[in-house]
BAKE-635580 format. One line per 10 residues: their letters; for each residue x, y, z of N, C-alpha, C, CB. Coordinates in nm, 2 decimals. Glycine has a CB too. Layout:
# residues N
A = X Y Z X Y Z X Y Z X Y Z; ...
***
This chain:
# residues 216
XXXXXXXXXX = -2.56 -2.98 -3.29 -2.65 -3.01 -3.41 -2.77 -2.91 -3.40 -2.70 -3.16 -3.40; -2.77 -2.79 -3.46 -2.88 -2.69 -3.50 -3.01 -2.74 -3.58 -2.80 -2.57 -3.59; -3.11 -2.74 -3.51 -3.24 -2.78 -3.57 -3.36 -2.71 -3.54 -3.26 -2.92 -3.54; -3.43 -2.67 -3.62 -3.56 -2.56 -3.60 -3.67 -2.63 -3.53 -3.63 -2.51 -3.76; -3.72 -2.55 -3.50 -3.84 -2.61 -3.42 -3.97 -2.63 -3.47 -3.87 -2.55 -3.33; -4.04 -2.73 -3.44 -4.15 -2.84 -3.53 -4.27 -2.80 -3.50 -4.16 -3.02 -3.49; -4.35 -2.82 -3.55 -4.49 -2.76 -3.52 -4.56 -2.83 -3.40 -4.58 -2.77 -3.64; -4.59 -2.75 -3.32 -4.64 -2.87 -3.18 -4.56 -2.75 -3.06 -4.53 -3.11 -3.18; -4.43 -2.75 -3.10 -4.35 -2.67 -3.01 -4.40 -2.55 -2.94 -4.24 -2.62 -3.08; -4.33 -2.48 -2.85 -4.33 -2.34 -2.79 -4.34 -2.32 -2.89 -4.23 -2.28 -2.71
XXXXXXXXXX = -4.37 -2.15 -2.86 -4.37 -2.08 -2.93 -4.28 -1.98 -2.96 -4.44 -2.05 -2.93; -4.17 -1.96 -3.06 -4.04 -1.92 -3.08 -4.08 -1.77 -3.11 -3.94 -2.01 -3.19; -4.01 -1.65 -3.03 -3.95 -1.53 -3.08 -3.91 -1.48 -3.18 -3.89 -1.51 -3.04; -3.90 -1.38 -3.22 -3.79 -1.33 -3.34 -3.73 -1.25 -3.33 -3.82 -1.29 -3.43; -3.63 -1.24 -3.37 -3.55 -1.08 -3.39 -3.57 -0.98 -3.48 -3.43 -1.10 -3.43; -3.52 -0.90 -3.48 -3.61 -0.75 -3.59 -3.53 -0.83 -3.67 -3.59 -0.52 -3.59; -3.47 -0.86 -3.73 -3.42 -0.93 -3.87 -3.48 -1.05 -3.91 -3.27 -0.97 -3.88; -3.62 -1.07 -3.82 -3.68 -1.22 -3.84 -3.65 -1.32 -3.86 -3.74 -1.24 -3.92; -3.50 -1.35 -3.78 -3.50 -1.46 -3.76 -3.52 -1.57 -3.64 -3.42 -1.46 -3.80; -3.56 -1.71 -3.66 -3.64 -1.74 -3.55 -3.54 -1.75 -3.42 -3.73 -1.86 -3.59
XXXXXXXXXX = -3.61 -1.75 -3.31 -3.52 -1.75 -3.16 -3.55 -1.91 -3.12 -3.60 -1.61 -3.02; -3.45 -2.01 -3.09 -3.49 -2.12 -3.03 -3.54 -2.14 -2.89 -3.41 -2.18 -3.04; -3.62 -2.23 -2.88 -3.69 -2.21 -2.70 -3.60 -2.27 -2.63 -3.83 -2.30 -2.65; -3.61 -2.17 -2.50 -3.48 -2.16 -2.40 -3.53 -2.22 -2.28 -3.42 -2.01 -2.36; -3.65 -2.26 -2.25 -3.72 -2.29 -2.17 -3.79 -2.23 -2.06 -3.68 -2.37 -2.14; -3.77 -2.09 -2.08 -3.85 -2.00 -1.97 -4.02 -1.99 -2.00 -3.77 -1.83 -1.96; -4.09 -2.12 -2.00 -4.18 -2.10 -1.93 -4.23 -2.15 -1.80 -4.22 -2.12 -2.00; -4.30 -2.13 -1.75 -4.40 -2.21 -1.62 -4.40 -2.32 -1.65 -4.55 -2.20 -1.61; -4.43 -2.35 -1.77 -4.48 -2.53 -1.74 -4.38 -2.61 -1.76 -4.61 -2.61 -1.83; -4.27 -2.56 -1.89 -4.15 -2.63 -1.89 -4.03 -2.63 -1.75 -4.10 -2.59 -2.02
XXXXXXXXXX = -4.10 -2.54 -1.65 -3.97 -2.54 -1.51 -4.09 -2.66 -1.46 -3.93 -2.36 -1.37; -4.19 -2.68 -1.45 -4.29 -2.76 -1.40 -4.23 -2.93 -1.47 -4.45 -2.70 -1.47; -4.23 -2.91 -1.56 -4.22 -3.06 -1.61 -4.03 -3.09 -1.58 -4.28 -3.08 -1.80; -3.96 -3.00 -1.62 -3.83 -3.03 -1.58 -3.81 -3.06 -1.42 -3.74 -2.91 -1.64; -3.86 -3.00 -1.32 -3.83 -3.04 -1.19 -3.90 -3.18 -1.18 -3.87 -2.93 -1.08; -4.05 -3.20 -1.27 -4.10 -3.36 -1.27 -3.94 -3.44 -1.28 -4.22 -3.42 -1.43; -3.93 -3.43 -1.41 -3.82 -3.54 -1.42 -3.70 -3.57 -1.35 -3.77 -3.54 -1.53; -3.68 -3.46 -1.30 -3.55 -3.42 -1.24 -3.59 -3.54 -1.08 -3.54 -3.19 -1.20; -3.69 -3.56 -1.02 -3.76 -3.63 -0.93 -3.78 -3.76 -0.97 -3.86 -3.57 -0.90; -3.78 -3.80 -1.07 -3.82 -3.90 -1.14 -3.68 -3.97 -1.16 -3.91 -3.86 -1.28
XXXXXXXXXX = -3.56 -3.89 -1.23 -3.45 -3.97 -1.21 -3.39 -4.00 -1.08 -3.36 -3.93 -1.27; -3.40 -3.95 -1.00 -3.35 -3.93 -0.84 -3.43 -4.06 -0.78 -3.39 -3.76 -0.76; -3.53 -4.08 -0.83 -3.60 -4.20 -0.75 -3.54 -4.34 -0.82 -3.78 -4.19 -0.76; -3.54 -4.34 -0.95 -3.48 -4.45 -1.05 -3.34 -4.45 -1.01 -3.50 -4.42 -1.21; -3.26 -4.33 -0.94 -3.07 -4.37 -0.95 -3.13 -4.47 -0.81 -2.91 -4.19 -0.91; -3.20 -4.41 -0.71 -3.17 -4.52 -0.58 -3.26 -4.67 -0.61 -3.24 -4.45 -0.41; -3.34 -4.63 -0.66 -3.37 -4.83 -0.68 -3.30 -4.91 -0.78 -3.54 -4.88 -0.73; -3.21 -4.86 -0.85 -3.12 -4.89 -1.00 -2.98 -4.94 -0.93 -3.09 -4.72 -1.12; -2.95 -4.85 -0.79 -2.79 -4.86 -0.80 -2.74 -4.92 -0.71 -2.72 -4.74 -0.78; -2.92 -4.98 -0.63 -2.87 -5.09 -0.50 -2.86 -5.23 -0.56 -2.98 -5.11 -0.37
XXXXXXXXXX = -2.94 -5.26 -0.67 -2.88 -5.38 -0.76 -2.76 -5.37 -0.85 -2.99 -5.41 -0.85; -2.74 -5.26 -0.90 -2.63 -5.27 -1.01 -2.48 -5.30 -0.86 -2.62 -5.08 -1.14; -2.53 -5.24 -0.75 -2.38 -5.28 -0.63 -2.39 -5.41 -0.60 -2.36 -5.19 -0.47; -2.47 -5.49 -0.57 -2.51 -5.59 -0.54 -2.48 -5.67 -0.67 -2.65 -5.59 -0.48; -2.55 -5.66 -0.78 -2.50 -5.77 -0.91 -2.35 -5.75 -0.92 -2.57 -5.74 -1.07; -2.28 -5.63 -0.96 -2.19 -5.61 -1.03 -2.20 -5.59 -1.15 -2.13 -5.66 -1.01; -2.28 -5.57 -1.17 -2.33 -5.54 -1.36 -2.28 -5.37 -1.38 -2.56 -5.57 -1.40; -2.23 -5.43 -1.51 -2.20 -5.33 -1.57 -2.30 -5.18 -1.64 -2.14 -5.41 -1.67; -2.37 -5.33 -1.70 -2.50 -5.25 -1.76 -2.55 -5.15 -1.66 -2.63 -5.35 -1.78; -2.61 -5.20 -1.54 -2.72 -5.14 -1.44 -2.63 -5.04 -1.41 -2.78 -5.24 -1.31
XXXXXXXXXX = -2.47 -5.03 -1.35 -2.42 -4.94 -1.34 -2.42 -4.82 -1.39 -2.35 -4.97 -1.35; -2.43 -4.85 -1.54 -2.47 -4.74 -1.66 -2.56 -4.71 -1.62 -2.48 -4.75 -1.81; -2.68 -4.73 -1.64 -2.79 -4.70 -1.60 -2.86 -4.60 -1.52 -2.80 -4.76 -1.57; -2.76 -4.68 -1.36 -2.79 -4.59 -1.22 -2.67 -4.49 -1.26 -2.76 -4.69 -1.05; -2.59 -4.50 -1.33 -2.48 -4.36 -1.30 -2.56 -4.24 -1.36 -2.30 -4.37 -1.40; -2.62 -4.31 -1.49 -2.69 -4.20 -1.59 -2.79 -4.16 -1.52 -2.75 -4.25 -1.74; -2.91 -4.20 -1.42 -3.00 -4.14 -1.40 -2.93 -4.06 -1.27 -3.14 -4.22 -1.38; -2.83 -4.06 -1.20 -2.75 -3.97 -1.12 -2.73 -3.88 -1.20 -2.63 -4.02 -1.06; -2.66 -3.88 -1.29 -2.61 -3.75 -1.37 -2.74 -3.67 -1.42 -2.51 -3.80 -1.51; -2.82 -3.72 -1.46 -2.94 -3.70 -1.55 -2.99 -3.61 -1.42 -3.05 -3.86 -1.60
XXXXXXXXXX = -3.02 -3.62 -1.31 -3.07 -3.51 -1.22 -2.99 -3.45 -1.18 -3.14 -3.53 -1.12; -2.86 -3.45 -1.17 -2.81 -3.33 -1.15 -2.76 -3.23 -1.30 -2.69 -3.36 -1.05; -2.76 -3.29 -1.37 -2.77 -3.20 -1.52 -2.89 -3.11 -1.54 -2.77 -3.31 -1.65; -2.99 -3.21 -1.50 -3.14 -3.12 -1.53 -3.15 -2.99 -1.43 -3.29 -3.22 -1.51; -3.11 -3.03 -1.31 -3.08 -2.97 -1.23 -2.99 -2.78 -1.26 -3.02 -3.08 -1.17; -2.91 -2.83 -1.38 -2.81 -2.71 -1.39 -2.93 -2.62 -1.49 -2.64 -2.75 -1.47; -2.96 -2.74 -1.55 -3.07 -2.65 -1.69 -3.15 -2.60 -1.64 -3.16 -2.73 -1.82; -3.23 -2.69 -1.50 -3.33 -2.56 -1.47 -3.27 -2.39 -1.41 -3.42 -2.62 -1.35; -3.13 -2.42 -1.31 -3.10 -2.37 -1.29 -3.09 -2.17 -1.36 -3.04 -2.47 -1.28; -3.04 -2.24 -1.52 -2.98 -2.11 -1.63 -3.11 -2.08 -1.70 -2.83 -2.16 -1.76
XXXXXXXXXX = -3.23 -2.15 -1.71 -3.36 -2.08 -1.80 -3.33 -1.96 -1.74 -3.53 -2.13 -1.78; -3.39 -1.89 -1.88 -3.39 -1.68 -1.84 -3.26 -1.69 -1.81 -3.48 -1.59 -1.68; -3.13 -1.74 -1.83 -3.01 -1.70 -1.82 -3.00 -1.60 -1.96 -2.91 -1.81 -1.81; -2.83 -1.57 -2.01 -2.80 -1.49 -2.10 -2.76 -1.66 -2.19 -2.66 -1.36 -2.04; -2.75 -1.59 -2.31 -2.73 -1.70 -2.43 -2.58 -1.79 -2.40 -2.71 -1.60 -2.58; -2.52 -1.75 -2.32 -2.34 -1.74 -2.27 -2.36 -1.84 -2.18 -2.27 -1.59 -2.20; -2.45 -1.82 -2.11 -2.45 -1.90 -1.97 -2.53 -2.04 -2.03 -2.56 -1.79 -1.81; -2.69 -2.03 -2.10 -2.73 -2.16 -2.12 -2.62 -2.24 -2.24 -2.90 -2.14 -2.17; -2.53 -2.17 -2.30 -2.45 -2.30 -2.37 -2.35 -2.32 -2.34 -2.42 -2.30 -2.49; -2.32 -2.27 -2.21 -2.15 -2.28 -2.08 -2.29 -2.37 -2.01 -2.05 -2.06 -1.95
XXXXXXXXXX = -2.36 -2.38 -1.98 -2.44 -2.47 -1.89 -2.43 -2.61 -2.00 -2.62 -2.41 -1.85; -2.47 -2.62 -2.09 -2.46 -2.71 -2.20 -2.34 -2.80 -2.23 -2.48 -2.64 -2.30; -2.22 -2.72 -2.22 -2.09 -2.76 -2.24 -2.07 -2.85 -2.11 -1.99 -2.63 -2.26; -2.11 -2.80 -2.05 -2.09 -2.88 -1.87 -2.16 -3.02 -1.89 -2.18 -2.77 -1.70; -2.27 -3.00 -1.94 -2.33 -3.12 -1.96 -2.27 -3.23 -2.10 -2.50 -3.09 -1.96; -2.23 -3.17 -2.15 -2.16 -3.25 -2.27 -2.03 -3.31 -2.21 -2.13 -3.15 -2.40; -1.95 -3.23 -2.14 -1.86 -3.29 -2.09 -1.85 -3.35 -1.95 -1.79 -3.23 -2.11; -1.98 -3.41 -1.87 -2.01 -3.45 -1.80 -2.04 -3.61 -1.86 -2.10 -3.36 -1.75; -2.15 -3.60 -1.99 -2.17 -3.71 -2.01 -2.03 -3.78 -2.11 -2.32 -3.69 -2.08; -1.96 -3.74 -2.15 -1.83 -3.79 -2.20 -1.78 -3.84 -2.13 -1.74 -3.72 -2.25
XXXXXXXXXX = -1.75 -3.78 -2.00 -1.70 -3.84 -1.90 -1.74 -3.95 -1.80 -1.68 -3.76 -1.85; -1.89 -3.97 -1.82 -1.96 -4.11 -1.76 -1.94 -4.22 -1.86 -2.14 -4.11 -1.73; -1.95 -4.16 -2.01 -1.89 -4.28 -2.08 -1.76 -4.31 -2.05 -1.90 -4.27 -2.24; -1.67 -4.28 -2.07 -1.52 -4.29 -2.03 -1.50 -4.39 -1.88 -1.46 -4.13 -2.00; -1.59 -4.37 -1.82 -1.56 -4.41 -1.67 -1.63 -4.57 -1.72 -1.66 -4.30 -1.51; -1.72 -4.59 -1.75 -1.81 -4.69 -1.79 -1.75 -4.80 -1.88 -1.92 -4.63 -1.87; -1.66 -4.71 -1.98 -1.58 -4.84 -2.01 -1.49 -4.86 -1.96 -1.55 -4.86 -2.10; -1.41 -4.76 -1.90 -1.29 -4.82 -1.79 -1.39 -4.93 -1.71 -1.22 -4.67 -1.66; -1.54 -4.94 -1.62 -1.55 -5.03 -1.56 -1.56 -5.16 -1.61 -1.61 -5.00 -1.50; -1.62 -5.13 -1.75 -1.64 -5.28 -1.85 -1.50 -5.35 -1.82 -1.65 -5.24 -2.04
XXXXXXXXXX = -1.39 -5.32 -1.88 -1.29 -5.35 -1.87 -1.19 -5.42 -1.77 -1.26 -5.27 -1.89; -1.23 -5.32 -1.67 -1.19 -5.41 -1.51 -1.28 -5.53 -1.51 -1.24 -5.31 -1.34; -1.39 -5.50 -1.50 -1.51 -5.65 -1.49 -1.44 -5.76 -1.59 -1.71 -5.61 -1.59; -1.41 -5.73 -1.67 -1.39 -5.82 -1.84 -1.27 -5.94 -1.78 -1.31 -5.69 -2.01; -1.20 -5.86 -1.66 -1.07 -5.90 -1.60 -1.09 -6.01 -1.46 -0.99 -5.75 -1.55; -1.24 -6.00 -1.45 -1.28 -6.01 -1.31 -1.40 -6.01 -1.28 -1.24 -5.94 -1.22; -1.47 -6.09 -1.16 -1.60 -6.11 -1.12 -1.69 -6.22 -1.20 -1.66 -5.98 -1.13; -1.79 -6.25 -1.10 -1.86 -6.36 -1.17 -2.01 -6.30 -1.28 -1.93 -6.47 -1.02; -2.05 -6.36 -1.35 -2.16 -6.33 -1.40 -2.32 -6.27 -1.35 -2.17 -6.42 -1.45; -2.32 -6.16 -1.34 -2.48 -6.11 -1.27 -2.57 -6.21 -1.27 -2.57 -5.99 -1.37
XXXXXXXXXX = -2.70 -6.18 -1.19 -2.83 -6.26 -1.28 -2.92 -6.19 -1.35 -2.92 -6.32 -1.20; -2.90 -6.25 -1.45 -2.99 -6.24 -1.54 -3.10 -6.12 -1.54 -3.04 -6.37 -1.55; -3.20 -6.24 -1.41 -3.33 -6.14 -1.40 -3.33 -6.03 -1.33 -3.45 -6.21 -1.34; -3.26 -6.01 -1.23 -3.27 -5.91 -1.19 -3.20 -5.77 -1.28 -3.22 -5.94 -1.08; -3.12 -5.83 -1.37 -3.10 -5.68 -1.46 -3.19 -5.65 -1.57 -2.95 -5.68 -1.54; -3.30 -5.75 -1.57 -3.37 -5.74 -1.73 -3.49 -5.66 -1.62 -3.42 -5.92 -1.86; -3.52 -5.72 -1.50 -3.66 -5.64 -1.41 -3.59 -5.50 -1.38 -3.72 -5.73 -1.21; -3.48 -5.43 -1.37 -3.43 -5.33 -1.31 -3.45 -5.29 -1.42 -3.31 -5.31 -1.24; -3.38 -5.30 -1.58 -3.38 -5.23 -1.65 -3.50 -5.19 -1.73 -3.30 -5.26 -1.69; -3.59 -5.29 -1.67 -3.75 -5.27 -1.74 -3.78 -5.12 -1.64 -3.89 -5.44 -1.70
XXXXXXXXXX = -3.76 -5.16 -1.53 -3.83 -5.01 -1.42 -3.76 -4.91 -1.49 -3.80 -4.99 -1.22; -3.64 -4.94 -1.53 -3.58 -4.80 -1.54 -3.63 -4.74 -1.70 -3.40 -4.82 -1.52; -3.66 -4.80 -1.78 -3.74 -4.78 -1.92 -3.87 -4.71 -1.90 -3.77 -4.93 -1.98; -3.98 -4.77 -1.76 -4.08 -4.72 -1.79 -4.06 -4.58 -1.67 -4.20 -4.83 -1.78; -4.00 -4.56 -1.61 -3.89 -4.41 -1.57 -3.88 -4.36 -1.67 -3.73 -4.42 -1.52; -3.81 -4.33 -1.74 -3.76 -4.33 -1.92 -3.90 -4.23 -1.97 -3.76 -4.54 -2.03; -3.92 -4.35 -1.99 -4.09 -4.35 -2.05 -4.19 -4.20 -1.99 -4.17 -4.52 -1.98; -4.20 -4.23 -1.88 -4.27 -4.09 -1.83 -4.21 -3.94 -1.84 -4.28 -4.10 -1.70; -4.06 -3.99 -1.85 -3.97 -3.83 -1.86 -4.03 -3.79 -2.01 -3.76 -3.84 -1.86; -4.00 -3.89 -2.08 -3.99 -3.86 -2.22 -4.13 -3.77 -2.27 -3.98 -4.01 -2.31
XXXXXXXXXX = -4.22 -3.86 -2.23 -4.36 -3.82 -2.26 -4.43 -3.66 -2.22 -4.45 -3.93 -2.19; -4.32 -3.64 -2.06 -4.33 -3.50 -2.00 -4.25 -3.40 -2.11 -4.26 -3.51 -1.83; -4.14 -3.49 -2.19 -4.06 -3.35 -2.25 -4.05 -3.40 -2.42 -3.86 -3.33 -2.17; -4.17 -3.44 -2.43 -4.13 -3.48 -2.62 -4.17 -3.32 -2.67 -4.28 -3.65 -2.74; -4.25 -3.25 -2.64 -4.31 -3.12 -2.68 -4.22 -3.08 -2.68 -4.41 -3.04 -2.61; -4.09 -3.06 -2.61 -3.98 -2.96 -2.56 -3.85 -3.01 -2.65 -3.95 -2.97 -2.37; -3.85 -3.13 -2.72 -3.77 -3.16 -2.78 -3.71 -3.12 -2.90 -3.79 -3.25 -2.77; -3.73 -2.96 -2.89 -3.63 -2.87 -2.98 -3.61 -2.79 -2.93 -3.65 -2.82 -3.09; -3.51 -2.71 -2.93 -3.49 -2.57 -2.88 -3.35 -2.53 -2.83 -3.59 -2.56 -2.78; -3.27 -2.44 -2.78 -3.15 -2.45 -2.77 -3.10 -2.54 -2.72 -3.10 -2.37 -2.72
XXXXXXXXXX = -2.93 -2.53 -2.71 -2.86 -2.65 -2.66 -2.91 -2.68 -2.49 -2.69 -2.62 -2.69; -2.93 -2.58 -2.40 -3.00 -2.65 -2.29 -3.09 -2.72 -2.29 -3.03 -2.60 -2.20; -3.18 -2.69 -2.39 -3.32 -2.76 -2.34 -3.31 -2.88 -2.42 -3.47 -2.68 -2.38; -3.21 -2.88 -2.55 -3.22 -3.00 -2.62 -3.15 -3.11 -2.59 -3.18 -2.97 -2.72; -3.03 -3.06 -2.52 -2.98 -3.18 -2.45 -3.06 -3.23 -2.33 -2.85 -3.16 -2.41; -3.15 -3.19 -2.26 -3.23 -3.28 -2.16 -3.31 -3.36 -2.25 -3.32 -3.19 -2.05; -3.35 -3.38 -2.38 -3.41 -3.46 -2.45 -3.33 -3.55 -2.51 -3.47 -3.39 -2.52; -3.23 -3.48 -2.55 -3.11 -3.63 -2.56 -3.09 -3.69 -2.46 -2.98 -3.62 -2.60; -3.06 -3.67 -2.35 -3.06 -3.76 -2.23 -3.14 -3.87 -2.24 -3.09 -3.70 -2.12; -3.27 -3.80 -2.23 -3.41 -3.86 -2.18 -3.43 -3.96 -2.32 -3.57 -3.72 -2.13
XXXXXXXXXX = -3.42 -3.94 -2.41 -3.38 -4.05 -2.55 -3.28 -4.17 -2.50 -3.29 -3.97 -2.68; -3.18 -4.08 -2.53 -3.05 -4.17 -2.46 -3.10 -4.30 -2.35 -2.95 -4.06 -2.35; -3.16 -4.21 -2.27 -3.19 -4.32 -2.16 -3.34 -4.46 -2.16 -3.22 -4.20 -2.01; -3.39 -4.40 -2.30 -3.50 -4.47 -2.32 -3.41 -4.64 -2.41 -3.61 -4.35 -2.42; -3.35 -4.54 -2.47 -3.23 -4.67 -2.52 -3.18 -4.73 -2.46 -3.13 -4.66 -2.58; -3.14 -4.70 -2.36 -3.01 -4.76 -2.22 -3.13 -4.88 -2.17 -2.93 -4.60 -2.03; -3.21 -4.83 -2.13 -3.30 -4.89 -2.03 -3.37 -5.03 -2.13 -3.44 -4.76 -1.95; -3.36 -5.02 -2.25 -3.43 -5.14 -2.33 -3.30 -5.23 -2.35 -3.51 -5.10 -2.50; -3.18 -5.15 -2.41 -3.09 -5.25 -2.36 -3.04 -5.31 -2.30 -3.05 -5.26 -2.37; -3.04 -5.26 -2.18 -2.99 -5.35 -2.01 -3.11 -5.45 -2.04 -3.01 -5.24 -1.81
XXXXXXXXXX = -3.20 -5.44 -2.01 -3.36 -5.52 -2.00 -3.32 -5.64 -2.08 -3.51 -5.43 -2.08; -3.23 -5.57 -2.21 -3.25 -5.73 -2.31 -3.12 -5.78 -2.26 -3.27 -5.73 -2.52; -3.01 -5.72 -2.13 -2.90 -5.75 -2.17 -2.91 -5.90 -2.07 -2.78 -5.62 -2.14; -3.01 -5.84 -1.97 -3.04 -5.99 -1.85 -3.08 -6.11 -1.94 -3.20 -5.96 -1.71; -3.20 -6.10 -2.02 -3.20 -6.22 -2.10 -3.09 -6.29 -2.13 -3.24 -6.19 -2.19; -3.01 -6.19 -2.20 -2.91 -6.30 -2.27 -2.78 -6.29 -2.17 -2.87 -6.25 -2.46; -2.77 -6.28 -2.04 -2.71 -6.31 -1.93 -2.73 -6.44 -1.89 -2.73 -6.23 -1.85; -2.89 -6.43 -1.88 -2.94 -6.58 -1.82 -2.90 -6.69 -1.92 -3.11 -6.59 -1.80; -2.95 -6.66 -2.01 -2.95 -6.74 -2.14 -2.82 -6.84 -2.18 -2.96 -6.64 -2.25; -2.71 -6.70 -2.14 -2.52 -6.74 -2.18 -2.50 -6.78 -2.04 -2.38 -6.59 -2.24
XXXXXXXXXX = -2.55 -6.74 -1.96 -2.47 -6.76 -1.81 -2.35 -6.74 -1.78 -2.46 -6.87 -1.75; -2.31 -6.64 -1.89 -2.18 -6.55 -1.90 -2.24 -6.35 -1.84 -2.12 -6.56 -2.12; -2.08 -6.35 -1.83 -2.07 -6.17 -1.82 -2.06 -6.10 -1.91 -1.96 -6.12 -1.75; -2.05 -6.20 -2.03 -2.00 -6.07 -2.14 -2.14 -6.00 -2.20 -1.88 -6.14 -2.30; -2.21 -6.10 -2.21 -2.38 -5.96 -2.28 -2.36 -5.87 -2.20 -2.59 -6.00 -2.25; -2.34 -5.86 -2.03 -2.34 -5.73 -1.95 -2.26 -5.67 -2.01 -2.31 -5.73 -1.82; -2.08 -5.71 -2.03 -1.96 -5.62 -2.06 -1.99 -5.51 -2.15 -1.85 -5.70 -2.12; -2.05 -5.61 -2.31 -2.09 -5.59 -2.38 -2.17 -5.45 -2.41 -2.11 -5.68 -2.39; -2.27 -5.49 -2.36 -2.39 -5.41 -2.34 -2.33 -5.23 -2.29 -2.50 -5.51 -2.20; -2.26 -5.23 -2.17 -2.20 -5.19 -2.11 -2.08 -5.04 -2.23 -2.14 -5.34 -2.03
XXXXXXXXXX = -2.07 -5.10 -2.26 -1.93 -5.08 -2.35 -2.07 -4.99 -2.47 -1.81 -5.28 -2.41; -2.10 -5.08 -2.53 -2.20 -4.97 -2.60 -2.29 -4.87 -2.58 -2.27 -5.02 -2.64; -2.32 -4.89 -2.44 -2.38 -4.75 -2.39 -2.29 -4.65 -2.40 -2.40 -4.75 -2.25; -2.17 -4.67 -2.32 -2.05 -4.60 -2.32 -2.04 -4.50 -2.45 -1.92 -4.71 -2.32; -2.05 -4.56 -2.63 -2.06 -4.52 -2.72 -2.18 -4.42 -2.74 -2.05 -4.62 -2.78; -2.27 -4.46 -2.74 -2.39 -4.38 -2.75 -2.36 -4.24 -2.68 -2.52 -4.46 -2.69; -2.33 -4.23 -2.53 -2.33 -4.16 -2.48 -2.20 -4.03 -2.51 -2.35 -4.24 -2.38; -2.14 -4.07 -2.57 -2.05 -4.00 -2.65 -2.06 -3.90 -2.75 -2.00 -4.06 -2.69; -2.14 -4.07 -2.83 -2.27 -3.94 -2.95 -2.28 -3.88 -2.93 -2.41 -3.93 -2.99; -2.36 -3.83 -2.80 -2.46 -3.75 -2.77 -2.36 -3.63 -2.67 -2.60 -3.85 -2.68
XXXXXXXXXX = -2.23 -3.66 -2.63 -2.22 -3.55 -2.55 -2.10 -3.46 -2.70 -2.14 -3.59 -2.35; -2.08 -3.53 -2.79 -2.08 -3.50 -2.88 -2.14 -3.36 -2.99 -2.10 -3.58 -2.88; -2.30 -3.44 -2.94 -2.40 -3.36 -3.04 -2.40 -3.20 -2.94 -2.57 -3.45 -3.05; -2.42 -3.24 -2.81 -2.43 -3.15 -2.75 -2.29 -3.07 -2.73 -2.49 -3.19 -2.64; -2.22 -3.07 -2.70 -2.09 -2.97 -2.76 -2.07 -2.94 -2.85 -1.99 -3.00 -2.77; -2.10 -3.00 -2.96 -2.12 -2.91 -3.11 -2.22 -2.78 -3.09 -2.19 -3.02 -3.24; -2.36 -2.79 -3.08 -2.42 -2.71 -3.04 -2.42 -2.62 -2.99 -2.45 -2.73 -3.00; -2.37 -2.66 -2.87 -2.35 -2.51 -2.75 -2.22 -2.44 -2.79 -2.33 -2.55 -2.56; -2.12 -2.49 -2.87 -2.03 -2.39 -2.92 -2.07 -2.27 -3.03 -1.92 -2.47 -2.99; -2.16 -2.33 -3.11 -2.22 -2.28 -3.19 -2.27 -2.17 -3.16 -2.29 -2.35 -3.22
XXXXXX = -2.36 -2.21 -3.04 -2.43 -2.14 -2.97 -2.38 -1.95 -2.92 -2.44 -2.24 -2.85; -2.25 -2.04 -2.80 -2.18 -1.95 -2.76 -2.09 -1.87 -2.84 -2.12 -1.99 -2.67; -2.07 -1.91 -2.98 -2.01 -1.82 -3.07 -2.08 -1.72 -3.13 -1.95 -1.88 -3.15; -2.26 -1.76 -3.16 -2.35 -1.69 -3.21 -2.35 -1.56 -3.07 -2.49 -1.79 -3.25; -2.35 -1.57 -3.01 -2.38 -1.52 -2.84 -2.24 -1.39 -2.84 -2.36 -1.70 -2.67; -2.14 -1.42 -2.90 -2.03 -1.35 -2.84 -2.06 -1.21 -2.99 -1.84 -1.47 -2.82
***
């Protein structure tokens, strides 16, 4: 999904044919704030993934898998800034088909669960998924400025969206766990992440093809 950049943004290049250059993220402060977050999910996968093993929740699973992936993805993006145009939307593609592949696994686990196991509690997935929201919350705020620009930099903003969604839905998914004193709001819940996250590795493969075809 190709989209120009908003006023607030970096400041975009041009080409002698004037057209505009999207931000790739080679500045100082955006390697600065990307290694923030990149620390920020790494601390949320370990307090996220000792409850989601311990409940068995589906939800929290999503959750802790995504903020695992989420730093080692950001991880690749910081990696390719100042790369060639080739490399940041081959870095991009990796992350698109990274996150396809956590949805896929996610609902395979819904599914097994759906077959088996007792019901989580409640509170402990609505308190996990609150921490993991206001996690969320600080990435977002570190990268809303940055939330245009090629397919590397744009997909660390879909993530960090993505995950602002994930983390309100687990939160509300314990409520209505406690509430049903059933498994299925988790399954449920679970299974729709799965979707979203598709969206998005979706959007981001569209993109970086784009990208890499403009590039060749």
């Amino acid at each position: 999904m190709t989209e120009s950049l908003s006023a607030g943004e970096p400041a975009a290049s041009s080409c002698s044919c004037g057209a505009a250059v999207k931000f790739d993220g080679s500045t100082p402060a955006y390697r600065r704030i990307l290694t923030s977050v990149i620390a920020i999910n790494g601390a949320a996968f370990l307090a996220i993934a000792g409850g989601a093993a311990l409940q068995g929740s589906v939800s929290l699973g999503a959750n802790a898998l995504d903020f695992l992936a989420d730093a080692a993805t950001y991880g690749i993006s910081l990696a390719v800034i100042g790369r060639s145009a080739a490399v940041r939307s081959s870095a991009a593609m990796v992350k698109g088909a990274s996150l396809a592949a956590l949805a896929l696994f996610i609902l395979g686990y819904a599914i097994w669960r759906a077959a088996s196991g007792a019901p989580p509690e409640g509170f402990v997935i609505t308190g996990l998924g609150a921490l993991g929201f206001f996690a969320n919350a600080l990435a977002a705020l570190l990268l809303v400025r940055h939330r245009q620009g090629d397919a590397n930099v744009r997909s660390v903003w879909l993530c960090t969206r993505n995950d602002l969604i994930q983390s309100l839905v687990v939160a509300g998914t314990g409520v209505a766990v406690w509430l049903t004193a059933s498994r299925w709001p988790d399954l449920i819940a679970g299974a729709v992440l799965a979707v979203v996250f598709l969206q998005s590795a979706w959007s981001i493969l569209k993109q970086s093809r784009e990208e890499r075809k403009a590039a060749k």
